[in-house]
C-alpha positions, -999 to +999 in steps of 0.1 A: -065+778+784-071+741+799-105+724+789-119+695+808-126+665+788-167+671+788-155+709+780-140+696+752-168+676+736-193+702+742-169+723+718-167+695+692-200+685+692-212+725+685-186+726+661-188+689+642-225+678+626-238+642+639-265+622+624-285+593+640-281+557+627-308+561+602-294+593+580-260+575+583-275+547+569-292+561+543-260+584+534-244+550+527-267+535+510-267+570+481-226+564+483-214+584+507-180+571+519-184+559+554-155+552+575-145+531+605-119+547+630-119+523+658-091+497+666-086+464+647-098+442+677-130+463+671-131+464+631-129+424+638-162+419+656-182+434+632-187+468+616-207+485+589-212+478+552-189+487+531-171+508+552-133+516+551-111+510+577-090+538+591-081+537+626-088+564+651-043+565+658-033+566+623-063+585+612-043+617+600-016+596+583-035+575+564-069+594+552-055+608+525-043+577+505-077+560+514-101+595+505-077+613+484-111+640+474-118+664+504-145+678+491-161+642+489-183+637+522-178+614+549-196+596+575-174+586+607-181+562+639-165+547+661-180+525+689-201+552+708-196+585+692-169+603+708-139+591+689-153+595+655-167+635+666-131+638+673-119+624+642-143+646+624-132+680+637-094+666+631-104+664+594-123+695+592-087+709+601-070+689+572-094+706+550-121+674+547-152+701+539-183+675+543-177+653+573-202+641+598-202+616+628-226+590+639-240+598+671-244+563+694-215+548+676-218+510+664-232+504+696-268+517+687-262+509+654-267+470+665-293+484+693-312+492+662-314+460+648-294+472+618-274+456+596-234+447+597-209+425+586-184+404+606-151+403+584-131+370+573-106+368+600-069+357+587-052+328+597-019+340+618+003+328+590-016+347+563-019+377+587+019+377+584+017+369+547+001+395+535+008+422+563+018+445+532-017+444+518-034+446+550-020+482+555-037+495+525-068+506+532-079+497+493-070+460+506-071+452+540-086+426+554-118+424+537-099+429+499-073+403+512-101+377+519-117+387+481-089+380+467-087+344+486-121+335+477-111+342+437-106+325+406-090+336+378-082+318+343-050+319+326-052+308+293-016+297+284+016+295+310+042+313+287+059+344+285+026+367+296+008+338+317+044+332+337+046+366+362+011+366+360+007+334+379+036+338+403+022+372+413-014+363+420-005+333+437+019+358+455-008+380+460-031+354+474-059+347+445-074+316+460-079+295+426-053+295+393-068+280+365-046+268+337-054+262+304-018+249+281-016+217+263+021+222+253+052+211+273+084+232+284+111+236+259+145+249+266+137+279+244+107+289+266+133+295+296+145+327+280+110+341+288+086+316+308+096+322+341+076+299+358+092+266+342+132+257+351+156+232+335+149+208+355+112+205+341+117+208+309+098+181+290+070+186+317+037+195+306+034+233+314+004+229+333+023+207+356+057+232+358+033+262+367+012+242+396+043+230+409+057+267+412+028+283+422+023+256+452+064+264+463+054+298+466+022+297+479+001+273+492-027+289+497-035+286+467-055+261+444-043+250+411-070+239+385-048+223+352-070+223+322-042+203+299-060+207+264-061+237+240-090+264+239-118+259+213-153+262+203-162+231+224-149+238+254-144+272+259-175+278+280-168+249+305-134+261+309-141+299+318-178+286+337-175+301+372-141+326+372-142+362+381-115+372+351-097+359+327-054+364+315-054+361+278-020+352+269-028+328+235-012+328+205-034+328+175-060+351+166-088+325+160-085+313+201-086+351+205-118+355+191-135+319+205-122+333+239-138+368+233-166+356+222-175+332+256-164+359+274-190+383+266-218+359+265-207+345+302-199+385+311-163+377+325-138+407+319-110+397+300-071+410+304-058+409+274-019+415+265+003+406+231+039+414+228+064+415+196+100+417+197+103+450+218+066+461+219+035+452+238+001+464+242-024+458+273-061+467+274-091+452+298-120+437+281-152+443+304-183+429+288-212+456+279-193+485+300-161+490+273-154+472+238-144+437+235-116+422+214-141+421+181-145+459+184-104+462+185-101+436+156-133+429+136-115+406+113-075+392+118-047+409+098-022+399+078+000+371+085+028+390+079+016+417+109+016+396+137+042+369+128+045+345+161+074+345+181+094+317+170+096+334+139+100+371+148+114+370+182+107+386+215+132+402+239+125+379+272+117+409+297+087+423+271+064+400+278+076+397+314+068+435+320+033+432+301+024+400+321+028+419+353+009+447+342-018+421+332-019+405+368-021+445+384-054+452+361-065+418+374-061+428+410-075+460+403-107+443+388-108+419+413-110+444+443-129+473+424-104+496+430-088+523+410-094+529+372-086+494+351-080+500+315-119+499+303-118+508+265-080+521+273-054+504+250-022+506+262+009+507+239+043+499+257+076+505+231+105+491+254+133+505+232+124+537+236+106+530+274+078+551+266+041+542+274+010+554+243-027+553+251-054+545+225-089+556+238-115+529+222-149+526+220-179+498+217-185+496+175-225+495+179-224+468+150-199+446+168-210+407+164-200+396+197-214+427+222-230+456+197-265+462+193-283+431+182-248+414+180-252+407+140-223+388+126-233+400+094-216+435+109-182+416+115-166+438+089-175+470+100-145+488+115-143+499+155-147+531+166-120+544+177-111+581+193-077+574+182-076+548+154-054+515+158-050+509+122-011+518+124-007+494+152-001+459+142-019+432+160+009+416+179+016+382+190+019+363+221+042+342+234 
């Protein structure tokens, strides 16, 4: 049976729900996913809030990776109305059970005085760059020029700080920020990745910008060459987004946490010993913070450092990089970063554990009145941590 084109939209339109402008709006503004399936050139000069960007021709191939949940409902346009109707009934056939398209397209959307958003547009040599992230539709464009207007704090450039900082520079995190006040020794190369032989007896600070710049540059490097305390902590995180804890005694741990909170910048935290690590995400108020893990330090002879017990080089190289993807996930608010989640990685036996912890009400730093005189109470855990030594960083 042949259909004419206007035959064909008088079946899709009976078949496919539109809404005007307004209820499109509103269905944004409760949360309703609303997605974009025009053609980049469009997507470029302008488009809604918040919406995703799947393109009309690879609509079918790539809606499932970017609204995994078909029973979650949808709002489609496209410039006019006809492509998106289209795209709706497509999805309807994949077995999308709430979709809807916005009759009048972007076009009345603007004709309504409504408002949208013109997105960064790439240079032609970042375009190129970062092609890979531009395909995902978690990234894109608009997560791509996030992640450029960034800053993110390492505090040292060893063995966790090293992949971290190669990969967000990699990934295109506008601003590094290093905080180190020691210089590269010979036995750092075993681990530190970011230093060479030919810089050893640099200050790390200087080894890491110098690297970072190689790979990317993009990127801006912001050398803070003096060590973390009580004075200083808060002008040194003042004005980043997050935070790579990879220090190396417990007391910087807890000045760190502490400015943290009180400035409400999430934390990635990560500690390694000889074939072990552990990884969690410290978001202020919304999961515990390091006091809640460890009201008060243990034993020496727990968490001996490094240079006494040893570290296998590639530990804290595969805990660093699983620091710097929790940042990126942070970063673009995407997926499900480890929020009261402590993750246990045993590298002799390549098997992954998972703590489940919670806020300790007393907790000095972010519990209920935040009492220091509560510093001893234990946290709360659904799986307790008190077999888990607190392990060191390198």
């Amino acid at each position: 049976m042949t259909r004419t084109f206007s035959e064909l939209m008088r079946e899709v339109r009976a078949a496919v729900r539109e809404v005007p402008p307004e209820e499109a709006e509103r269905l944004g503004l409760e949360g309703v996913t609303v997605v974009d399936v025009r053609e980049q050139h469009e997507w470029d000069e302008g488009h809604l809030p918040r919406a995703l960007h799947v393109p009309r021709g690879f609509l079918e191939s790539r809606i499932e990776n970017a609204v995994p949940d078909r029973d979650k409902p949808l709002v489609l346009y496209c410039a006019g109305g006809v492509r998106s109707a289209l795209a709706a009934q497509q999805l309807a056939f994949m077995g999308y059970e709430d979709v809807v398209s916005m009759a009048g397209g972007f076009q009345q959307w603007k004709a309504e005085g409504r408002r949208w958003e013109r997105p960064v547009v790439l240079g032609s040599e970042q375009k190129q760059r970062y092609s890979r992230h531009l395909l995902m539709p978690e990234v894109g464009a608009d997560g791509q020029a996030r992640l450029l207007d960034s800053k993110v704090l390492f505090i040292g450039a060893g063995g966790l700080g090293s992949p971290g900082l190669l990969y967000l520079a990699a990934a295109g995190v506008g601003t590094l920020g290093i905080v180190d006040f020691d210089t590269v020794d010979l036995s750092n190369l075993q681990r530190q990745i970011v230093h060479t032989n030919d810089r050893v007896g640099r200050k790390k600070t200087e080894s890491a910008a110098e690297a970072i710049r190689a790979l990317n540059p993009d990127i801006t490097v912001a050398p803070h060459e003096e060590m973390l305390t009580e004075e200083n902590v808060e002008r040194l995180i003042d004005g980043y987004d997050a935070i790579i804890d990879g220090t190396d005694t417990f007391e910087t741990r807890y000045t760190l946490n502490d400015a943290a909170v009180r400035a409400r910048i999430p934390v990635i935290h990560a500690s390694v010993f000889r074939f072990e690590g552990q990884l969690t995400v410290f978001k202020p108020f919304e999961g515990p913070c390091y006091r809640c893990l460890y009201p008060t330090p243990p034993p020496a002879e727990l968490a001996p450092g490094c240079s006494v017990a040893g570290v296998l080089g590639v530990v804290p190289g595969t805990l660093g990089i699983l620091q710097a993807t929790e940042t990126l996930k942070v970063l673009l608010e995407i997926g499900d970063p480890l929020v009261g989640r402590l993750l246990i990685y045993d590298a002799l036996d390549a098997t992954f554990q998972e703590l489940k912890l919670r806020r300790d009400p007393a907790c000095p730093a972010c519990g209920e009145g935040s009492q220091r005189a509560a510093a001893d109470r234990p946290a709360r855990t659904e799986a307790s941590v008190d077999s888990t030594p607190a392990l060191a960083s390198v």
